[in-house]
DORO-135701 format. One record per atom (N, C-alpha, C): residue number from 1; residue in one letter; atom name; x negated, z, y. Coordinates in nm, 2 decimals, decimal comma. Layout:
BEGIN
<zamar seq="NUM" type="a" atom="CA" east="X" up="Z" north="Y"/>
...
//
This chain:
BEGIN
<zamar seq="1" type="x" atom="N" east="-9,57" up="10,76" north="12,33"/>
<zamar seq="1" type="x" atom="CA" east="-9,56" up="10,84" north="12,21"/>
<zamar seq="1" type="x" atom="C" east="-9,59" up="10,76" north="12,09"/>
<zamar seq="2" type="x" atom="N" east="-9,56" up="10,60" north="12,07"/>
<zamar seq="2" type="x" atom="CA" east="-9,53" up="10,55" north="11,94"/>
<zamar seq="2" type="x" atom="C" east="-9,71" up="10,51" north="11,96"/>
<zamar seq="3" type="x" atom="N" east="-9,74" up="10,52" north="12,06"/>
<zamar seq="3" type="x" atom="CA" east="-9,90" up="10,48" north="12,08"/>
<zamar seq="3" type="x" atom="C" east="-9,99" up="10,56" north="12,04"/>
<zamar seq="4" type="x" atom="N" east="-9,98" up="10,68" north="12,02"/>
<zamar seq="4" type="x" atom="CA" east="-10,04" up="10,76" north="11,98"/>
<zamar seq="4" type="x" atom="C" east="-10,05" up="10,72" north="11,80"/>
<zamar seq="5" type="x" atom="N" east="-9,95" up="10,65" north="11,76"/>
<zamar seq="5" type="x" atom="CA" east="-9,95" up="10,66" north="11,61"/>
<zamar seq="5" type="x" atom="C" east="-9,97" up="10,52" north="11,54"/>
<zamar seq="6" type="x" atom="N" east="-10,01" up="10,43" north="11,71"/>
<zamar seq="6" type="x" atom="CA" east="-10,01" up="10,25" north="11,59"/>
<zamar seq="6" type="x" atom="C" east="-10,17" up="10,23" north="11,54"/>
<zamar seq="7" type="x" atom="N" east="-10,33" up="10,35" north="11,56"/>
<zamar seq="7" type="x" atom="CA" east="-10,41" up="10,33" north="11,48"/>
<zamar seq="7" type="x" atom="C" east="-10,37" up="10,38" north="11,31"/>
<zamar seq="8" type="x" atom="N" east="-10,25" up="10,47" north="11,31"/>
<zamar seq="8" type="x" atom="CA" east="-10,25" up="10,50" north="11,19"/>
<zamar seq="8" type="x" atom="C" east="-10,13" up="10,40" north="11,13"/>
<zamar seq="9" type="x" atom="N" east="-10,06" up="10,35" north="11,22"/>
<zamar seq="9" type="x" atom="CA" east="-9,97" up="10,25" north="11,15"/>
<zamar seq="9" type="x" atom="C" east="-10,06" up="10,14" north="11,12"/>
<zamar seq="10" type="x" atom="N" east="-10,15" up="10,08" north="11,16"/>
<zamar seq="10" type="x" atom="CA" east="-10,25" up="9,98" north="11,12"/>
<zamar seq="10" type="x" atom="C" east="-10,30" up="9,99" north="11,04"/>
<zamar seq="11" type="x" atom="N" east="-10,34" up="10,09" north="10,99"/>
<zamar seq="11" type="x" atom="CA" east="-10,45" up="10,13" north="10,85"/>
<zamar seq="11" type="x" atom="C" east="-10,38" up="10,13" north="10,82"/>
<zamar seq="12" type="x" atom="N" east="-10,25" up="10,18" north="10,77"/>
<zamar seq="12" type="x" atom="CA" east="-10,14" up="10,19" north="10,62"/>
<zamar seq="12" type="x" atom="C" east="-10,12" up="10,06" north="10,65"/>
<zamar seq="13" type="x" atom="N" east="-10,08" up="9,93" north="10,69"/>
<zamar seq="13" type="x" atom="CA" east="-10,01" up="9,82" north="10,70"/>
<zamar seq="13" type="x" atom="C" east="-10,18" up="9,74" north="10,60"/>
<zamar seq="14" type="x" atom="N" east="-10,30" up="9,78" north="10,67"/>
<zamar seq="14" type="x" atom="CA" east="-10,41" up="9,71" north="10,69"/>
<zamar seq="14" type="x" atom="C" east="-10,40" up="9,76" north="10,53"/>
<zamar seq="15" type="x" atom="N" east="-10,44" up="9,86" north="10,43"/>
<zamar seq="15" type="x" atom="CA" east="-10,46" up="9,92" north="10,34"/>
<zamar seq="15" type="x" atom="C" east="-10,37" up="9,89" north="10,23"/>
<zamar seq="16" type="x" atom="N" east="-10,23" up="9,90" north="10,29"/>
<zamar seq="16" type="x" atom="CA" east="-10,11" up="9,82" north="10,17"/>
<zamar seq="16" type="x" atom="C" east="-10,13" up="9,65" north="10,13"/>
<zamar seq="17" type="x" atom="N" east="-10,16" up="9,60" north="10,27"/>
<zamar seq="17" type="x" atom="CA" east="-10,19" up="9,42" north="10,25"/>
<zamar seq="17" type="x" atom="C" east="-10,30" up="9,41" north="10,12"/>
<zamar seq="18" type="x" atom="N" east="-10,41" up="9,50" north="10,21"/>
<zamar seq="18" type="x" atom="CA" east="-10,53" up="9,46" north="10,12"/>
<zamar seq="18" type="x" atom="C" east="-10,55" up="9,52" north="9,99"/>
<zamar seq="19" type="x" atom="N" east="-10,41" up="9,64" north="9,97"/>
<zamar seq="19" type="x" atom="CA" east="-10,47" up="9,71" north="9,80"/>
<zamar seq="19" type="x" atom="C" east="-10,36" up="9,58" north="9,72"/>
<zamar seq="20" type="x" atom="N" east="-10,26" up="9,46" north="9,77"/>
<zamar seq="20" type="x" atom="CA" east="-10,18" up="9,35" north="9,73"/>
<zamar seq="20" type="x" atom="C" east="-10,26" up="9,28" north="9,70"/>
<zamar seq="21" type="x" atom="N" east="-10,32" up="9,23" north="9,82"/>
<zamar seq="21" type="x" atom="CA" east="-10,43" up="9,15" north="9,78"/>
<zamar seq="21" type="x" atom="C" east="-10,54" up="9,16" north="9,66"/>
<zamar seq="22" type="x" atom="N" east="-10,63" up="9,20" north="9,66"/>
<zamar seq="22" type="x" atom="CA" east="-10,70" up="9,26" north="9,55"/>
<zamar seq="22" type="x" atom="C" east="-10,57" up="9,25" north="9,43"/>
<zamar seq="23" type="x" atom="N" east="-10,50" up="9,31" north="9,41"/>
<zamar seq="23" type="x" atom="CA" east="-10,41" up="9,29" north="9,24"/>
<zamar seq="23" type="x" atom="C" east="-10,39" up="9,13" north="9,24"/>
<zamar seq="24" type="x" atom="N" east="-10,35" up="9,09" north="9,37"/>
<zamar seq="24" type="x" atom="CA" east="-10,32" up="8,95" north="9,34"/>
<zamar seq="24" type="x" atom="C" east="-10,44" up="8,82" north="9,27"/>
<zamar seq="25" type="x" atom="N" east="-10,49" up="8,88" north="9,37"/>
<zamar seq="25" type="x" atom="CA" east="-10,61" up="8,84" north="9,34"/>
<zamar seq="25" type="x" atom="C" east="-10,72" up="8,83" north="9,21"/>
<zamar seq="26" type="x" atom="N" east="-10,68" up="8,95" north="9,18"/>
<zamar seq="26" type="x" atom="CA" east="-10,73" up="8,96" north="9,01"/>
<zamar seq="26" type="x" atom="C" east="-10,68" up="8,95" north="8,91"/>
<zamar seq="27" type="x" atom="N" east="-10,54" up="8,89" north="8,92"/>
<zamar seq="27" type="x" atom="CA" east="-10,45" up="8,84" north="8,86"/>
<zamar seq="27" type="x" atom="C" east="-10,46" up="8,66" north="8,82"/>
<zamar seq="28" type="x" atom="N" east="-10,50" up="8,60" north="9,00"/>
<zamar seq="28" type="x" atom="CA" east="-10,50" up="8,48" north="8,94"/>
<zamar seq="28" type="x" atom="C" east="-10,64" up="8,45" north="8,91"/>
<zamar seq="29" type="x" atom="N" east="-10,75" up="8,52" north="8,91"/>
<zamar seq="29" type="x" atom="CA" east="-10,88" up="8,49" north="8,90"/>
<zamar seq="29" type="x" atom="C" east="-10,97" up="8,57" north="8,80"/>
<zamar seq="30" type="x" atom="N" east="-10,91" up="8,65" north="8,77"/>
<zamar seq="30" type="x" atom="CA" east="-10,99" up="8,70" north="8,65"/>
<zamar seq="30" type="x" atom="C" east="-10,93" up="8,68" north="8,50"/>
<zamar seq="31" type="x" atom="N" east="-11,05" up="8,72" north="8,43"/>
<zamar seq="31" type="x" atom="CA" east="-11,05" up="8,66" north="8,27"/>
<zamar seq="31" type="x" atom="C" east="-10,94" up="8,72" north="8,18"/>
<zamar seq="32" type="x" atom="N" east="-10,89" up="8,61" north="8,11"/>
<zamar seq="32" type="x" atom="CA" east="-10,79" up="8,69" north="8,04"/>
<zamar seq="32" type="x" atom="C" east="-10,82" up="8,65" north="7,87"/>
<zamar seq="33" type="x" atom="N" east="-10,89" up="8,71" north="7,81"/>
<zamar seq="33" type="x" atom="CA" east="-10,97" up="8,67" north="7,68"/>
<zamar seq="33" type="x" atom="C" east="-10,89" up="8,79" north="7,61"/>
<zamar seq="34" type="x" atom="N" east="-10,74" up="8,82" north="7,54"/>
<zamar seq="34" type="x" atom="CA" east="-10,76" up="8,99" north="7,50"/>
<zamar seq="34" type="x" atom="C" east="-10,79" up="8,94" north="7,34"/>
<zamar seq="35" type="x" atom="N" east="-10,87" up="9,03" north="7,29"/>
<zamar seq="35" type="x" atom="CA" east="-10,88" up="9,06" north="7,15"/>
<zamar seq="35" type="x" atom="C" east="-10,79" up="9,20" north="7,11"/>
<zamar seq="36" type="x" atom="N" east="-10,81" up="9,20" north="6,96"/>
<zamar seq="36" type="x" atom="CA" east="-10,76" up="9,30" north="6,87"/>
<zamar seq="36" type="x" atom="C" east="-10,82" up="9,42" north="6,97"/>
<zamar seq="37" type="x" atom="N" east="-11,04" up="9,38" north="6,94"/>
<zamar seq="37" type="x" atom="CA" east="-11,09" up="9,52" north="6,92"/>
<zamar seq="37" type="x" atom="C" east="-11,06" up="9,52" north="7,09"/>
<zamar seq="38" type="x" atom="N" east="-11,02" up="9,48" north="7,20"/>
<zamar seq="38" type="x" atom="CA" east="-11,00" up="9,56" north="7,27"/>
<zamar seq="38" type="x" atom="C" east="-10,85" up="9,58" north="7,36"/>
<zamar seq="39" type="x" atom="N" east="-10,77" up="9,56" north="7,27"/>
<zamar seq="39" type="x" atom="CA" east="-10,65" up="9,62" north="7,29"/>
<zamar seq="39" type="x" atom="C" east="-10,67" up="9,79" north="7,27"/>
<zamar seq="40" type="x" atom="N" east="-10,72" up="9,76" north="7,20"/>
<zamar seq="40" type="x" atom="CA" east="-10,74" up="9,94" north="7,10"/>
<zamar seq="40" type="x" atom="C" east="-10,77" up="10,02" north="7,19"/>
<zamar seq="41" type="x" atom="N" east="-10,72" up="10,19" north="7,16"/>
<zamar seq="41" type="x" atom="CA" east="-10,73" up="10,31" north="7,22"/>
<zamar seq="41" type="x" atom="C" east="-10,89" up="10,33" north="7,25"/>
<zamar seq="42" type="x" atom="N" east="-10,96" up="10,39" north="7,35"/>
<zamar seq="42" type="x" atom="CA" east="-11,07" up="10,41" north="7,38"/>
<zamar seq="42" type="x" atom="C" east="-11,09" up="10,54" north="7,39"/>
<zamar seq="43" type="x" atom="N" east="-11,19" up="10,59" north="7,33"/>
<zamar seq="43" type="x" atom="CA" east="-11,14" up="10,77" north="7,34"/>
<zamar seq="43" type="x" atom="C" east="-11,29" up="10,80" north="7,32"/>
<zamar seq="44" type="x" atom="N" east="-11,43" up="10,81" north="7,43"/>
<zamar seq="44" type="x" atom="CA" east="-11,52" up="10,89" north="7,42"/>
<zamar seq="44" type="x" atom="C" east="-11,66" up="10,80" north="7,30"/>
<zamar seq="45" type="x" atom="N" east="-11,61" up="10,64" north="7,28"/>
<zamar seq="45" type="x" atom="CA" east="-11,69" up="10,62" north="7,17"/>
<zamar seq="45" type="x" atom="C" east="-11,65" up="10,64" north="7,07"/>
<zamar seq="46" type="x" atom="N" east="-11,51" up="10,69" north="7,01"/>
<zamar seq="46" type="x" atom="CA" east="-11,48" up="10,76" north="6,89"/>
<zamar seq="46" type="x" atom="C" east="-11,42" up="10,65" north="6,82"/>
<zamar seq="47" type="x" atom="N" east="-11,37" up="10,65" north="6,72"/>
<zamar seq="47" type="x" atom="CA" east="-11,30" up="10,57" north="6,64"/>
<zamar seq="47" type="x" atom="C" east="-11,13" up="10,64" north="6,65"/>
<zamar seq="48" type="x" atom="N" east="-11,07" up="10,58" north="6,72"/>
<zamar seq="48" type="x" atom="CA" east="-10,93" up="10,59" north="6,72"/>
<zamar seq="48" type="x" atom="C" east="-10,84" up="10,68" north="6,57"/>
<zamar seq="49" type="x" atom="N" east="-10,84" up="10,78" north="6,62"/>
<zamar seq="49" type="x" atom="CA" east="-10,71" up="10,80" north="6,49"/>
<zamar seq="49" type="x" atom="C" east="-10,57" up="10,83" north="6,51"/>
<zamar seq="50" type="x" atom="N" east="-10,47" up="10,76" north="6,46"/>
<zamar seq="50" type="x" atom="CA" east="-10,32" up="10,74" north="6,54"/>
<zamar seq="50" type="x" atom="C" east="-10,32" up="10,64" north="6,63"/>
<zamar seq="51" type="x" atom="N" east="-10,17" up="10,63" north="6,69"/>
<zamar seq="51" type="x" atom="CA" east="-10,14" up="10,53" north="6,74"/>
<zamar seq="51" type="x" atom="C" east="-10,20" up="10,56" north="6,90"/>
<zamar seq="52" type="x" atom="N" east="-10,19" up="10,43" north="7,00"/>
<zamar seq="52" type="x" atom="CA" east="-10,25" up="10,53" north="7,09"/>
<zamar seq="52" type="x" atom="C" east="-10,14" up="10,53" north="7,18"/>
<zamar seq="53" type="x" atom="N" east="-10,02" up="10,54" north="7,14"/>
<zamar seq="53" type="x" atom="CA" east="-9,91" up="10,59" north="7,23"/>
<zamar seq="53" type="x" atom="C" east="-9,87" up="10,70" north="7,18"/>
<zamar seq="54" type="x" atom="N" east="-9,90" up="10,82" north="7,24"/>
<zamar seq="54" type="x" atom="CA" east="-9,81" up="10,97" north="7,14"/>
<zamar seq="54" type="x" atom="C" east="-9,74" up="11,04" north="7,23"/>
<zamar seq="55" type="x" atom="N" east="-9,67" up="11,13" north="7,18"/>
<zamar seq="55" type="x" atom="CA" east="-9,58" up="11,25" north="7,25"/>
<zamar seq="55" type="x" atom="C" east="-9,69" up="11,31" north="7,33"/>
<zamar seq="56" type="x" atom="N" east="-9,67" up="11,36" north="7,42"/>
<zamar seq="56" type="x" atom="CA" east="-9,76" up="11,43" north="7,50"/>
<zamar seq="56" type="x" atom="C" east="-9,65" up="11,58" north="7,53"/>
<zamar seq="57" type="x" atom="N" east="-9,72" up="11,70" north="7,57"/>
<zamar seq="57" type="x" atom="CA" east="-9,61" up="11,79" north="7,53"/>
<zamar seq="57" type="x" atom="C" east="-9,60" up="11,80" north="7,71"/>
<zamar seq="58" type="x" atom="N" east="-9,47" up="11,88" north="7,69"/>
<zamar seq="58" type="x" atom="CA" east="-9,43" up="11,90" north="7,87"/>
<zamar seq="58" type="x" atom="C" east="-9,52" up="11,97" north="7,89"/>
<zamar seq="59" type="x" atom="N" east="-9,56" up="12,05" north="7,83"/>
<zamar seq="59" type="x" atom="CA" east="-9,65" up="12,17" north="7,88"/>
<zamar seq="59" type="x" atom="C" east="-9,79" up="12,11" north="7,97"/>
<zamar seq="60" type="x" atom="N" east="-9,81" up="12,00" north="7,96"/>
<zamar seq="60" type="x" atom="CA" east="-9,95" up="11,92" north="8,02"/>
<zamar seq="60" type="x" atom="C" east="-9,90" up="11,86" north="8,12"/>
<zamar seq="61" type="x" atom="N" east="-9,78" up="11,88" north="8,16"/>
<zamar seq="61" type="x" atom="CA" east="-9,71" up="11,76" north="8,28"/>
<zamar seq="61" type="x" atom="C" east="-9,67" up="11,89" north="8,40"/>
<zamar seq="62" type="x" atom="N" east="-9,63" up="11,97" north="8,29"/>
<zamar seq="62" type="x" atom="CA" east="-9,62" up="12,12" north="8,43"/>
<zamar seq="62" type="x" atom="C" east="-9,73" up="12,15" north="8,43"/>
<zamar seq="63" type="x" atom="N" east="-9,85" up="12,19" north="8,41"/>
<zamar seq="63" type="x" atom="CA" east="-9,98" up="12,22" north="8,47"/>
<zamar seq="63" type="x" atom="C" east="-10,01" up="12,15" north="8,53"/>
<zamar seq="64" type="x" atom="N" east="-10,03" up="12,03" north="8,54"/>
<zamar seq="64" type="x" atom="CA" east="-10,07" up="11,92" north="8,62"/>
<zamar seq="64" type="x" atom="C" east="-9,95" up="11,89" north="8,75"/>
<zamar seq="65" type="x" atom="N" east="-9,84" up="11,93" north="8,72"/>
<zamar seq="65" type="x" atom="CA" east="-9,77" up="11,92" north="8,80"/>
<zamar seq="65" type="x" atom="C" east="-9,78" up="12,10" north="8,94"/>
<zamar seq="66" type="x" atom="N" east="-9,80" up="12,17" north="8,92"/>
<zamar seq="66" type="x" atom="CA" east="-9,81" up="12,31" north="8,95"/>
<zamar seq="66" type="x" atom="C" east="-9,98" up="12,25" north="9,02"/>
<zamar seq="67" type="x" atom="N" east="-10,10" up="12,19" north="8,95"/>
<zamar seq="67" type="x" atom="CA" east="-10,19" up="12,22" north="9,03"/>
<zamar seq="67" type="x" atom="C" east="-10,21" up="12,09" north="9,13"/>
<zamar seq="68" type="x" atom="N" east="-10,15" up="12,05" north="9,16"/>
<zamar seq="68" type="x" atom="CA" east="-10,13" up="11,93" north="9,23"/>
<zamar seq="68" type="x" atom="C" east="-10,01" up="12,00" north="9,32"/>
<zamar seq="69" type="x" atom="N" east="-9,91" up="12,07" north="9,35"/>
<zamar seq="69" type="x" atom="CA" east="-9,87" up="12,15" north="9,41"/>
<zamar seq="69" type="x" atom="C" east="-9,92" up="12,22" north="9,51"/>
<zamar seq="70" type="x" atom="N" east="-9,98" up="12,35" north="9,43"/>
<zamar seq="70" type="x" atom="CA" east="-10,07" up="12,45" north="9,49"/>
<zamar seq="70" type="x" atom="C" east="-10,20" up="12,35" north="9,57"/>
<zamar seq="71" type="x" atom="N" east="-10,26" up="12,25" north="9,50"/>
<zamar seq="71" type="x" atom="CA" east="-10,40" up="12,21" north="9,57"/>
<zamar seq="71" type="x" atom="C" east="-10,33" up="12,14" north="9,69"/>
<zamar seq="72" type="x" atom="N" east="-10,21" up="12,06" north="9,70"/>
<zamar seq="72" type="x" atom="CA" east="-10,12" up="12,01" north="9,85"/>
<zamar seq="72" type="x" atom="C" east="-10,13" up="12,13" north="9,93"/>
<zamar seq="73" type="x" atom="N" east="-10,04" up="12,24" north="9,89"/>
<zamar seq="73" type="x" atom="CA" east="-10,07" up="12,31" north="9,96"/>
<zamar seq="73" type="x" atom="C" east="-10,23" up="12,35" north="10,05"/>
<zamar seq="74" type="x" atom="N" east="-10,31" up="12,38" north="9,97"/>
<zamar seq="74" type="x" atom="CA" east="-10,47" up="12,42" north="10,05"/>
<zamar seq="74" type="x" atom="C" east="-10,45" up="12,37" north="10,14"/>
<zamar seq="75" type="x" atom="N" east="-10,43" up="12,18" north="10,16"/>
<zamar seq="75" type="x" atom="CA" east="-10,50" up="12,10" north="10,21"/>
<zamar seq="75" type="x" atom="C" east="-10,42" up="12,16" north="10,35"/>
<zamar seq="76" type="x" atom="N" east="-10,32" up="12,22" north="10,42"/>
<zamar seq="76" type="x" atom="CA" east="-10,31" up="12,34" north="10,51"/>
<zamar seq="76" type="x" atom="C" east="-10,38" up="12,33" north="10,56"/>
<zamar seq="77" type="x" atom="N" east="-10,44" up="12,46" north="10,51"/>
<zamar seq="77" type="x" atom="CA" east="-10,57" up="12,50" north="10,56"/>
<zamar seq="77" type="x" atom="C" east="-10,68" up="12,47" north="10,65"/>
<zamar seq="78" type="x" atom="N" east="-10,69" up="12,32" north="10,64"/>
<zamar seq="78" type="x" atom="CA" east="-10,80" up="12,24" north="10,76"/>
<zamar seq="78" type="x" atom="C" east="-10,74" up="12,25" north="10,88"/>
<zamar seq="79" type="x" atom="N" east="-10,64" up="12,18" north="10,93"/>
<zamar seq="79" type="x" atom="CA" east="-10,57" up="12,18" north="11,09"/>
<zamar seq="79" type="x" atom="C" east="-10,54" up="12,30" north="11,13"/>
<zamar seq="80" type="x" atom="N" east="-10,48" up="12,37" north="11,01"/>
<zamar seq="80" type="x" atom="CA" east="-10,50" up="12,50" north="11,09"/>
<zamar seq="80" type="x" atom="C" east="-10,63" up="12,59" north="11,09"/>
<zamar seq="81" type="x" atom="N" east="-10,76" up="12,59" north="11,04"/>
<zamar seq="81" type="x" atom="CA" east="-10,86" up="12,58" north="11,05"/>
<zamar seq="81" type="x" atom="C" east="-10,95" up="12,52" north="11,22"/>
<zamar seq="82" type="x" atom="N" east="-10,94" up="12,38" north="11,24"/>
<zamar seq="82" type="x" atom="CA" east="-10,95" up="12,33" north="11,36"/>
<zamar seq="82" type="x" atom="C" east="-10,87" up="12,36" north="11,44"/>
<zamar seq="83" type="x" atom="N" east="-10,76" up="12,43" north="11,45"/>
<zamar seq="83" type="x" atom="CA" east="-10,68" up="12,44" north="11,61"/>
<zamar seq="83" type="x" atom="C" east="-10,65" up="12,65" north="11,59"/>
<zamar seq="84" type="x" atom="N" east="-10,75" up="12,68" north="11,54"/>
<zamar seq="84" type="x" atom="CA" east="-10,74" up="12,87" north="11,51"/>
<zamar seq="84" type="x" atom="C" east="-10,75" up="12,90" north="11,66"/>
<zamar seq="85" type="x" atom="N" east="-10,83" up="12,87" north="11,70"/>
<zamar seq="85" type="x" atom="CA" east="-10,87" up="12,95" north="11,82"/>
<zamar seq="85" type="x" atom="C" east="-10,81" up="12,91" north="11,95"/>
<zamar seq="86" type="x" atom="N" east="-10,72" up="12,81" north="11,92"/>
<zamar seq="86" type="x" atom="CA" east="-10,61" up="12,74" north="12,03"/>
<zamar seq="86" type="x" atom="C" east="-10,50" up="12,87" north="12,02"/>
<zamar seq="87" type="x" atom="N" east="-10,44" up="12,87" north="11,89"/>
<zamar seq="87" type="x" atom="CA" east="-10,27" up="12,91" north="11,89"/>
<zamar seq="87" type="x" atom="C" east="-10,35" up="13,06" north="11,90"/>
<zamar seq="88" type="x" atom="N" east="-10,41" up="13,13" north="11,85"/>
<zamar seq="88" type="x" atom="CA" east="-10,45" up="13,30" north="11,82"/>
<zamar seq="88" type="x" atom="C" east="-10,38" up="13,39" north="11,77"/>
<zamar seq="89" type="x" atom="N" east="-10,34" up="13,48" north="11,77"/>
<zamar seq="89" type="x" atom="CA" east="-10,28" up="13,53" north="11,66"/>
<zamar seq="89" type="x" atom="C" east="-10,16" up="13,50" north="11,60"/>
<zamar seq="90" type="x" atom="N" east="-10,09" up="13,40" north="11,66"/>
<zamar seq="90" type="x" atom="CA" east="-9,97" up="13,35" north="11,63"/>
<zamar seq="90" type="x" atom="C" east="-9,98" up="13,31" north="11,51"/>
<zamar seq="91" type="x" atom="N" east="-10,09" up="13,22" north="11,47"/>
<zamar seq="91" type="x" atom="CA" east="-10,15" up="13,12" north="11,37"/>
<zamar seq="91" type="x" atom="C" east="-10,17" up="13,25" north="11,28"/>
<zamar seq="92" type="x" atom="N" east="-10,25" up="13,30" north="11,30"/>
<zamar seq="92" type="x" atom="CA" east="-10,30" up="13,40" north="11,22"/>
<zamar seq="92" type="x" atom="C" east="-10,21" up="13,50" north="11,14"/>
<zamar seq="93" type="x" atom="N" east="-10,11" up="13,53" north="11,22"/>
<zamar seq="93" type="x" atom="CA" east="-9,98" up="13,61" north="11,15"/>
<zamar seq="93" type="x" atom="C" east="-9,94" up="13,48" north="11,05"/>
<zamar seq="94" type="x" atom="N" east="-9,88" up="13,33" north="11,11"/>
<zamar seq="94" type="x" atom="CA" east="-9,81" up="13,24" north="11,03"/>
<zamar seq="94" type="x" atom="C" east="-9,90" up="13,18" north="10,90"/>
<zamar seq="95" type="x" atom="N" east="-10,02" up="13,22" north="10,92"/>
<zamar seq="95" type="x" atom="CA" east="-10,11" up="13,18" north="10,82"/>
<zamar seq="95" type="x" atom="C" east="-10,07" up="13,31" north="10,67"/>
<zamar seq="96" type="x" atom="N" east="-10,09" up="13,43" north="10,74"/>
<zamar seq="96" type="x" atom="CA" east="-10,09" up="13,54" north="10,66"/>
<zamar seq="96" type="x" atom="C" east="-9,95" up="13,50" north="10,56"/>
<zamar seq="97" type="x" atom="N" east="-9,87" up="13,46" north="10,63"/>
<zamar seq="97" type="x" atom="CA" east="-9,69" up="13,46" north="10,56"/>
<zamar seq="97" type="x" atom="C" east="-9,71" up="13,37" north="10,46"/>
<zamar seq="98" type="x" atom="N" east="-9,81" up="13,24" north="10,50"/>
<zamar seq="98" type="x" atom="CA" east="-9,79" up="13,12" north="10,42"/>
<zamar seq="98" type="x" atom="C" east="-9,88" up="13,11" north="10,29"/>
<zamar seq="99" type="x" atom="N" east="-9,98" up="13,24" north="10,32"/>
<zamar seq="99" type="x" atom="CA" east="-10,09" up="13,25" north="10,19"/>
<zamar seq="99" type="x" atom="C" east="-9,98" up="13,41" north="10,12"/>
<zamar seq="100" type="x" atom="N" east="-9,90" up="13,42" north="10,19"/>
<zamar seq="100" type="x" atom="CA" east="-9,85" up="13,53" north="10,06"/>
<zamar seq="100" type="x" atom="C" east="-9,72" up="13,45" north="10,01"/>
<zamar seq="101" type="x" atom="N" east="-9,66" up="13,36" north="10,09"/>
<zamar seq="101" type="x" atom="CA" east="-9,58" up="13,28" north="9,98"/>
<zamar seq="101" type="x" atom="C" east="-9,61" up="13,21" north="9,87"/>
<zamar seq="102" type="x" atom="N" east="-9,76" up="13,13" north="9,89"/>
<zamar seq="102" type="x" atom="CA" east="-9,80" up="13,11" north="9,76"/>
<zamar seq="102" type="x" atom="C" east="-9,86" up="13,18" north="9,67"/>
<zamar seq="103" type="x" atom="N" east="-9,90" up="13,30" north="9,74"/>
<zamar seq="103" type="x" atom="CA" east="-9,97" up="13,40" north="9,62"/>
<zamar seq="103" type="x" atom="C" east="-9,81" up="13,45" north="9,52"/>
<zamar seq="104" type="x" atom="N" east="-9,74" up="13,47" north="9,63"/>
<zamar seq="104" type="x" atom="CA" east="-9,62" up="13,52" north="9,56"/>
<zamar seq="104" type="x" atom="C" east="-9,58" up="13,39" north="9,41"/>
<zamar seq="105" type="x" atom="N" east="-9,58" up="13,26" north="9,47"/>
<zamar seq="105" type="x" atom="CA" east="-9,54" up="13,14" north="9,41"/>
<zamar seq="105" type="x" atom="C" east="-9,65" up="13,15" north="9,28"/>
<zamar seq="106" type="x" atom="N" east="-9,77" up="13,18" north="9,32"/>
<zamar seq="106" type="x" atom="CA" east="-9,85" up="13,18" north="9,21"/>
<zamar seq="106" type="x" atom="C" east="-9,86" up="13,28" north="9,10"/>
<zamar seq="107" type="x" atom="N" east="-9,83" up="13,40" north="9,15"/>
<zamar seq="107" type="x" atom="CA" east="-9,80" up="13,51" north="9,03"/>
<zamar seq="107" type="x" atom="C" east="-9,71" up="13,47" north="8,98"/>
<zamar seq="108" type="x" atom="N" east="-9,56" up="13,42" north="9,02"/>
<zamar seq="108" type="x" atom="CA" east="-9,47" up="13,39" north="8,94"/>
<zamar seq="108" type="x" atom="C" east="-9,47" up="13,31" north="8,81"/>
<zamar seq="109" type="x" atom="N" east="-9,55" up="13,23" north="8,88"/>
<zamar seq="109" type="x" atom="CA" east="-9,61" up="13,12" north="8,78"/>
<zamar seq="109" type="x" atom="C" east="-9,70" up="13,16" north="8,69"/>
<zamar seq="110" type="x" atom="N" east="-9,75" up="13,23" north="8,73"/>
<zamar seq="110" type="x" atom="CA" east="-9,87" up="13,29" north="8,63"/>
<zamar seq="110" type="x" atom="C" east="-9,82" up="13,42" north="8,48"/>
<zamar seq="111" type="x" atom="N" east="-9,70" up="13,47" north="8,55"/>
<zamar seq="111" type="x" atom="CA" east="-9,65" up="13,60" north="8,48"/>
<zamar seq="111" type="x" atom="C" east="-9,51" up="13,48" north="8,37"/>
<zamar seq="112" type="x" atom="N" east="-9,50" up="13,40" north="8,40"/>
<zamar seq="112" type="x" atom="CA" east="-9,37" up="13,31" north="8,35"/>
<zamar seq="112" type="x" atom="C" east="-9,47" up="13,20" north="8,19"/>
<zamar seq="113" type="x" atom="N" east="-9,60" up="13,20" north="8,29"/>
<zamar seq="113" type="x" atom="CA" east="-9,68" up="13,19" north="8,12"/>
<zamar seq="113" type="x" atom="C" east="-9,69" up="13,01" north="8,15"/>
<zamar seq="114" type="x" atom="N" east="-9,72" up="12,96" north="8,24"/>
<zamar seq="114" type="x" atom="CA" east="-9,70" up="12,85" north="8,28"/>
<zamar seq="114" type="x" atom="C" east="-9,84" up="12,79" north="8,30"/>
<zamar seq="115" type="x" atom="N" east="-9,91" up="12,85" north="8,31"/>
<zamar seq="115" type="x" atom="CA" east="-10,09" up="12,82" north="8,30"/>
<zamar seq="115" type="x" atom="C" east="-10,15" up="12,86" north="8,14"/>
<zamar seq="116" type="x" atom="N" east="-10,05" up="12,95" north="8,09"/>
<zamar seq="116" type="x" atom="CA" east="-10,09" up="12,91" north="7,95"/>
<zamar seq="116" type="x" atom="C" east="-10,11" up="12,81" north="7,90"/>
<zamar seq="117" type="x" atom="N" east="-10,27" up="12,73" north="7,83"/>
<zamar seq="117" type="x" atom="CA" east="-10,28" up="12,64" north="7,77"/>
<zamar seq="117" type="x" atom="C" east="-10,32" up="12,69" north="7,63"/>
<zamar seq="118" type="x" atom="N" east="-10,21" up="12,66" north="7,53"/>
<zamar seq="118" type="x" atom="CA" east="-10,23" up="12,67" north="7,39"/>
<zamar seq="118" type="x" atom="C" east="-10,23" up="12,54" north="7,31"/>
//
């Protein structure tokens, strides 16, 4: 059983070392020259106005939070996509329940004014 899962335990072990490495690594080996002009806010070429730490409203953190939700969810969709024609209608009824819980999830959302961007 645990053999079935030590190529994917290798890549997360292989992938965590190596995304350490790399920080560490550009930590002791790369340039540390900071100036004023590039401390500064970077915004499109523009010239900065305000500080560049500001309130940011909730309302940008629940949309972002909601579509990062719902898009987890999709990602479903493939395995049970690849194994449709194994399970047969079983899948197909459990599929139907799980695209109306999020439609349901999504109207709610939608009628509560939560995709409103003003």
């Amino acid at each position: 059983m645990l053999n079935d899962y030590l190529p994917i335990i290798i890549l997360l072990v292989l992938a965590t070392v190596l995304g350490f490495l790399v920080l560490i690594i550009g930590a002791l080996f790369g340039p540390r020259r900071p100036t004023q002009r590039k401390a500064a806010p970077y915004e499109s070429g523009m010239i900065p106005y305000g500080p560049g730490t500001r309130r940011i409203s909730v309302r940008y953190y629940l949309v972002a939070v909601l579509f990062i939700l719902f898009d987890i969810e999709t990602v479903f969709f493939l395995p049970w996509a690849v194994v449709f024609r194994q399970l047969g209608w079983f899948a197909l009824i459990e599929m139907l329940v799980f695209i109306g819980i999020l439609l349901i999830g999504f109207v709610y959302v939608w009628k509560k004014g939560a995709l409103e961007w003003e």
